[in-house]
C-alpha positions in Angstrom: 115.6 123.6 110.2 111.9 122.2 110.0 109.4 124.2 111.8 107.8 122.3 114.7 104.2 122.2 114.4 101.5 121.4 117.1 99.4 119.6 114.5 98.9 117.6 111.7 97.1 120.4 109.9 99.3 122.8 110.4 102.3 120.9 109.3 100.0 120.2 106.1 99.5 123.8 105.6 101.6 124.3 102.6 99.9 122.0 100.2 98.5 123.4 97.0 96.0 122.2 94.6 98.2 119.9 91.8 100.4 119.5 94.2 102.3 115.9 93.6 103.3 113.9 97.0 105.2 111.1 97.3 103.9 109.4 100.5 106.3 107.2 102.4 104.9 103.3 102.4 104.3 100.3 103.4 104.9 99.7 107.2 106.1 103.4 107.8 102.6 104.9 106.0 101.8 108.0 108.0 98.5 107.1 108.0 97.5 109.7 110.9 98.7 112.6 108.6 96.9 110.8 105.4 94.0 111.4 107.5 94.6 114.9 107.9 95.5 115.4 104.4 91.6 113.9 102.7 90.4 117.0 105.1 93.0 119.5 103.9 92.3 118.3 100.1 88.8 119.0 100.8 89.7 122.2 99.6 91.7 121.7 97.4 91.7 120.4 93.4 94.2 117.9 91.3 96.6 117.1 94.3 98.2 113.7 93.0 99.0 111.1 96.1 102.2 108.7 94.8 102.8 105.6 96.5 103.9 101.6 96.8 101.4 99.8 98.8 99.9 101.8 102.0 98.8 100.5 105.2 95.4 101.9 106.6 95.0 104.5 103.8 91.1 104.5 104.2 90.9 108.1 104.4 92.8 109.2 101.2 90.6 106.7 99.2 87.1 108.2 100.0 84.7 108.9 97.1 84.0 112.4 98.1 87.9 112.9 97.8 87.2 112.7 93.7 88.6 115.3 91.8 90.2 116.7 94.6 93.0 114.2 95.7 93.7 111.0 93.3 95.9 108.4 94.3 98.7 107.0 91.9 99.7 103.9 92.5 103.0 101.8 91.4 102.0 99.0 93.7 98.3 98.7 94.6 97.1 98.0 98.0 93.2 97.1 99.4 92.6 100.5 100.0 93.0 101.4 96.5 92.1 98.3 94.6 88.6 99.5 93.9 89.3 102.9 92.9 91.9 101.6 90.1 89.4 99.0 88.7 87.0 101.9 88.6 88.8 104.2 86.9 88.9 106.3 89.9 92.9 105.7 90.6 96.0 105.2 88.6 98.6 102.2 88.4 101.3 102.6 87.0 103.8 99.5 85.8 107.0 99.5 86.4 109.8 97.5 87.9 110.3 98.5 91.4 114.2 99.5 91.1 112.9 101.7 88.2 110.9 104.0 90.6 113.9 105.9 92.3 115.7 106.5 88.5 112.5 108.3 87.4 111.9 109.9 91.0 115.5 111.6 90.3 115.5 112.3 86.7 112.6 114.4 87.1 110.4 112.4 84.8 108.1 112.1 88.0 108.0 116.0 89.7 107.6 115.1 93.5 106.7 118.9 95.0 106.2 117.1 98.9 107.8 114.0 100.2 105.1 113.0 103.0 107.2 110.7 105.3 107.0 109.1 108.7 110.3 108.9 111.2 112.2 108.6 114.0 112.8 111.6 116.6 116.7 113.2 116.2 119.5 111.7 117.4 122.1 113.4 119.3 124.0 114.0 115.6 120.3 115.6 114.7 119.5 112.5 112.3 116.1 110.7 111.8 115.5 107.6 110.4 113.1 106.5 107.8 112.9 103.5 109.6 111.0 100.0 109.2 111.0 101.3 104.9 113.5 102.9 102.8 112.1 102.1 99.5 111.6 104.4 96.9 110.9 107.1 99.7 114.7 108.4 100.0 114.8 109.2 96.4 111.4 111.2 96.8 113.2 113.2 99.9 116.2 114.0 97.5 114.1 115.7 95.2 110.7 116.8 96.9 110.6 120.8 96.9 109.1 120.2 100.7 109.1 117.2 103.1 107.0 117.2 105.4 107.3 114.4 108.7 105.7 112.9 111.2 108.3 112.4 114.3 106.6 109.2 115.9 108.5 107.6 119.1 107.3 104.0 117.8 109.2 104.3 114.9 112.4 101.9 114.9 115.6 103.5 114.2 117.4 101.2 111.4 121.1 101.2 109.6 122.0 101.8 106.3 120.4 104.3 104.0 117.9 105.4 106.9 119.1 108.4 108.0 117.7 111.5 107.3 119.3 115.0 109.0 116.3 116.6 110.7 117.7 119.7 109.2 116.2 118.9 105.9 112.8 118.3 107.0 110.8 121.7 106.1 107.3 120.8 108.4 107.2 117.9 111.7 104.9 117.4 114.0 105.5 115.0 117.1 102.2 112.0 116.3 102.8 108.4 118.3 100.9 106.2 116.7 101.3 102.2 116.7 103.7 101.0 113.4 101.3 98.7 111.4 101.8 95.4 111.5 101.3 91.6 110.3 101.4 88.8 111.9 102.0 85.6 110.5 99.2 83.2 109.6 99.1 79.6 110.7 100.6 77.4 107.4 98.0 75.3 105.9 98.6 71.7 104.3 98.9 73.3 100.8 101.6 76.1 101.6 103.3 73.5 103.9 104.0 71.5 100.7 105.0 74.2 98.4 107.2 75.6 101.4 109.0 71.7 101.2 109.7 71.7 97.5 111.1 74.7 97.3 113.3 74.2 100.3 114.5 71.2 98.4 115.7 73.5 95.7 117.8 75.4 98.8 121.0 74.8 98.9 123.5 75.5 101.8 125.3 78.6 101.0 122.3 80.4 98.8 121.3 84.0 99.4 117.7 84.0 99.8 115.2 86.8 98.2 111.3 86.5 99.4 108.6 88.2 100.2 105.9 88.5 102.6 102.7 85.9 103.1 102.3 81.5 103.6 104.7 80.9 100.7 107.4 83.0 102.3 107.2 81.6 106.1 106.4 77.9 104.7 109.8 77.8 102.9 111.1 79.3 105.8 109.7 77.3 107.9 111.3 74.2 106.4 114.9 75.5 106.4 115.8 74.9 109.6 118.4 71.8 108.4 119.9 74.3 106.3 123.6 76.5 107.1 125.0 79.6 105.6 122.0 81.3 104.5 121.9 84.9 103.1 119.5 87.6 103.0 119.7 90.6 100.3 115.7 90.8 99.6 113.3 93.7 98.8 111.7 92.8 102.1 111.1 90.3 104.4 108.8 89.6 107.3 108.4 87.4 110.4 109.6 84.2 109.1 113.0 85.0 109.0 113.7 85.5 112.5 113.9 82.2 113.9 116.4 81.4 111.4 118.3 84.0 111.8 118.3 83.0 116.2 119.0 79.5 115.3 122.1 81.0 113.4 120.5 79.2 110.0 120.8 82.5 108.4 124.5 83.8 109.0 124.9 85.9 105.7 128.8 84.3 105.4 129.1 83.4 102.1 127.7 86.6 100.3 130.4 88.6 99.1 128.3 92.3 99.1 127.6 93.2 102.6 128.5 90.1 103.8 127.0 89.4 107.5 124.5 91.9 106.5 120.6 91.4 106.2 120.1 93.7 103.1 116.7 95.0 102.5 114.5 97.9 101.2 111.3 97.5 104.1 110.4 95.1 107.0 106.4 94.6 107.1 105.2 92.2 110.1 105.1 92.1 114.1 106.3 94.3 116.8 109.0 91.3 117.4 110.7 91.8 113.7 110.4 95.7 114.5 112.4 95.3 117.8 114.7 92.9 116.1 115.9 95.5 113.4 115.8 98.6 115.8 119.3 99.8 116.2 120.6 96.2 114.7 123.7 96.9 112.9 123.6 93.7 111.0 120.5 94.2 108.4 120.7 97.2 106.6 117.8 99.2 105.0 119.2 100.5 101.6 117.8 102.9 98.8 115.7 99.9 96.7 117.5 101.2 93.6 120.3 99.6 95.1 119.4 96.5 96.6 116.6 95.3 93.2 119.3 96.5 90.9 120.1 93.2 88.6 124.0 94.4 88.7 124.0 94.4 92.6 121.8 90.9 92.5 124.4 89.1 90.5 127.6 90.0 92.7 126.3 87.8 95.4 126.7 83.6 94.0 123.7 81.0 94.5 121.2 83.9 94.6 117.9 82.2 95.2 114.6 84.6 93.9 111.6 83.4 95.3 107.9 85.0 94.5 104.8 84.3 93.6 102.0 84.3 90.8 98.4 84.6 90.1 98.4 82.4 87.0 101.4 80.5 84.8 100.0 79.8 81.6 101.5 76.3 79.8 103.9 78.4 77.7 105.8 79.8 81.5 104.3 83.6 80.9 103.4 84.5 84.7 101.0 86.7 85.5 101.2 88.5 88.8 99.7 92.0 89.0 96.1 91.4 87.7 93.3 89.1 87.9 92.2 89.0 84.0 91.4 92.6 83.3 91.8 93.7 87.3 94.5 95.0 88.9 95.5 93.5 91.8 98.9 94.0 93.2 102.0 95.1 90.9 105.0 94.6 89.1 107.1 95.0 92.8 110.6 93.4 92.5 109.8 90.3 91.1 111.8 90.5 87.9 114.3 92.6 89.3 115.4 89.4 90.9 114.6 86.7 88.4 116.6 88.6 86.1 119.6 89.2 89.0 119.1 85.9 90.5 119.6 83.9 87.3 122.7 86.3 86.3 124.6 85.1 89.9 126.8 82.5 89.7 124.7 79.5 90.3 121.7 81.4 91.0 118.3 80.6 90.5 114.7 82.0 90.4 111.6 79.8 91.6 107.9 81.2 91.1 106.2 79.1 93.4 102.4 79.3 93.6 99.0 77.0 94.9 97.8 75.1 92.0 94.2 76.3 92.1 92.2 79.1 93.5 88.6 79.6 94.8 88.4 76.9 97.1 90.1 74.2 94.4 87.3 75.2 91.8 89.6 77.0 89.5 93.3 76.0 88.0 96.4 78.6 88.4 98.2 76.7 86.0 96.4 77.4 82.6 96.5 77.2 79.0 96.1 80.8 78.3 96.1 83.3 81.0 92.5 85.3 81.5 91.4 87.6 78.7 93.0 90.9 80.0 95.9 89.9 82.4 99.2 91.1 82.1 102.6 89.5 81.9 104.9 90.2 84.6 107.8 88.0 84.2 108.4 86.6 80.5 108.2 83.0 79.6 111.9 83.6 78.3 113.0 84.3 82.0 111.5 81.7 84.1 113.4 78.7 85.9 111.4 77.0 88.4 107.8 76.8 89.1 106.4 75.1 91.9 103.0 74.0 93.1 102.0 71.9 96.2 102.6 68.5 93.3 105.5 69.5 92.6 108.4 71.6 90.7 108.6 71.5 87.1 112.0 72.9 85.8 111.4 75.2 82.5 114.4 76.8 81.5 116.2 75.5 78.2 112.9 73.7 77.9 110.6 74.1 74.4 106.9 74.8 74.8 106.0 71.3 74.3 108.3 70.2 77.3 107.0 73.4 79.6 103.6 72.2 78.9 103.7 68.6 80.2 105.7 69.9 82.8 103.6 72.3 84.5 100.3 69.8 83.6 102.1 67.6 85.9 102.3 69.8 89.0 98.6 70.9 88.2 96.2 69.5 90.7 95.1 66.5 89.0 91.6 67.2 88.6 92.6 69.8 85.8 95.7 68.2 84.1 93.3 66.5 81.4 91.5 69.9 80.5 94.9 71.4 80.0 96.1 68.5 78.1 93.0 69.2 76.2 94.0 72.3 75.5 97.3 72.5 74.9 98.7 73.4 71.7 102.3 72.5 72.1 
């Protein structure tokens, strides 16, 4: 039975110098006891922080925290973007349904699972909440887990629950979940969001993420019927959808007339809407980005998004050139499941240029250090704001006037320069 504590200090007690802890992520960060954990490691030396992205993680990423607590990252955030590209933080690669296999093998030693739930039910269970992730696998194995019990957080079906029982250290914090609200849709992801509806069909099982892309296809969906959800995440946009009975999850045949998902990230309406709903389910992410679980469910539809394509199809999205930016997430979990469903298909769908139109995404080599997340062997569709050029079964030479024609025109002779094919 976990030992009530009065503070975040004291349920923090037990950490040790080398100590590895596997904090819980995204929306359900417990940011208020990361705050109390830079003061405890303070004191302390080599204490490892493992994570996805964080929300409001300022206080474990402070330079006088070096040497003392160092953050390792399989999915980089803001608050630890600089300290990777200094040197001063780790990121790892790795596909995001890998992260549980490894958390459970052992290969990765987790000695504290730092989480963030709901209070105790009347059956004594918490939830994990708004994110299930990679988290439950850490609370299998973690020696110690501590928790904060926070009233905000929503209680959520599926692979949630977690017996209070097994929680060694909790202390009662109620602080607001973080949240995102949506953005308003500019020209450019307005058009993306179009093509890619047009690739939609009635019946298809939908995979996206979070951010314009996302909510622009969304956003042009309304026309469509029988629409599925099993996605890593999702966000605001689906909830109108999912109201106007767009989204029905009927024709999926795993969990069907279930929302399937790992982690919700976005506004206190989409945390309301999966509190206590017994139709999305939050499921261990080993699970739900496996390929083998993908396939089962026909016309699975992968949609995500890219920093550069080069002319060949390779798509970088983790890193700008040398820089780390984001991660390998789920991305090719689900082109590779998507395009293995019957009549599935995988769409990396991104603006044509960057810094205010001055510099092409679509290129004709990607930047001297980047990194290749999905393979030009694996991609189907890629779509700009000009258009969608079609790549598998095609040879380098057809990929290459493809994607120069949905390149903003003010770069497509450069590139035609420049190609090789």
């Amino acid at each position: 039975m976990a030992e009530i504590c009065a503070t975040a200090d004291a349920a923090l007690s037990s950490i040790k110098s080398s100590d590895r802890i596997w904090c819980h992520s995204m929306a359900a960060t417990p940011y208020k006891m990361l705050e109390a954990l830079a003061d405890r490691a303070m004191g302390l030396r080599d204490v490892q922080l493992l994570q996805l992205h964080l929300e409001h993680a300022e206080a474990v990423c402070q330079p006088q925290l070096e040497g003392r607590l160092r953050n390792r990252c399989y999915f980089v955030s803001h608050s630890t973007r600089d300290l990777v590209n200094q040197g001063k933080a780790d990121y790892v690669p790795m596909f995001l349904s890998e992260i549980p296999k490894m958390l459970r093998s052992g290969k990765q030693p987790v000695d504290v699972a730092l989480i963030q739930v709901s209070p105790p039910d009347r059956h004594g269970n918490c939830s994990l909440g708004v994110s299930v992730e990679a988290t439950l696998a850490a609370c299998d194995v973690a020696k110690t887990i501590i928790a904060q019990v926070n009233p905000q957080m929503p209680r959520t079906h599926g692979d949630a629950a977690i017996p209070f029982s097994t929680i060694d250290f909790a202390v009662e914090i109620d602080s607001a979940i973080p949240g995102f609200e949506s953005a308003v849709l500019g020209d450019v992801h307005l058009r993306i969001g179009r093509h890619v509806a047009e690739l939609i069909r009635d019946g298809d099982c939908l995979q996206m993420g979070i951010g314009a892309i996302p909510d622009a296809v969304l956003s042009h969906l309304s026309d469509h019927r029988r629409l599925g959800i099993h996605t890593e995440m999702f966000s605001n946009g689906v909830l109108p959808l999912v109201e106007s009975g767009v989204i029905d999850n009927s024709n999926k045949v795993i969990h069907p007339g279930k929302i399937v998902t790992g982690f919700v990230l976005g506004s206190k309406a989409l945390y309301d809407f999966v509190d206590d709903n017994t139709e999305v389910i939050f499921l261990d992410i080993e699970y739900v980005n496996n390929p083998a679980v993908i396939r089962k469910n026909p016309r699975m539809m992968s949609i995500n998004s890219a920093i550069q394509v080069d002319l060949s199809g390779q798509v970088c999205a983790d890193s700008i050139g040398g820089k780390v930016y984001s991660g390998f997430g789920g991305q090719v979990d689900f082109v590779t499941g998507s395009q293995l469903s019957e009549g599935g298909r995988s769409i990396i769908a991104l603006p044509a240029t960057a810094l205010s139109g001055k510099q092409s995404r679509i290129v004709s080599h990607l930047a001297n250090g980047a990194g290749v997340v999905t393979s030009r062997a694996q991609v189907d569709y890629v779509v700009t704001e000009f258009g969608t050029a079609h790549l598998y079964g095609a040879s380098l030479r057809e990929r290459a006037e493809r994607l120069i024609a949905i390149a903003h025109p003010d770069f497509r002779e450069e590139l035609a320069a420049a190609s090789s094919f």
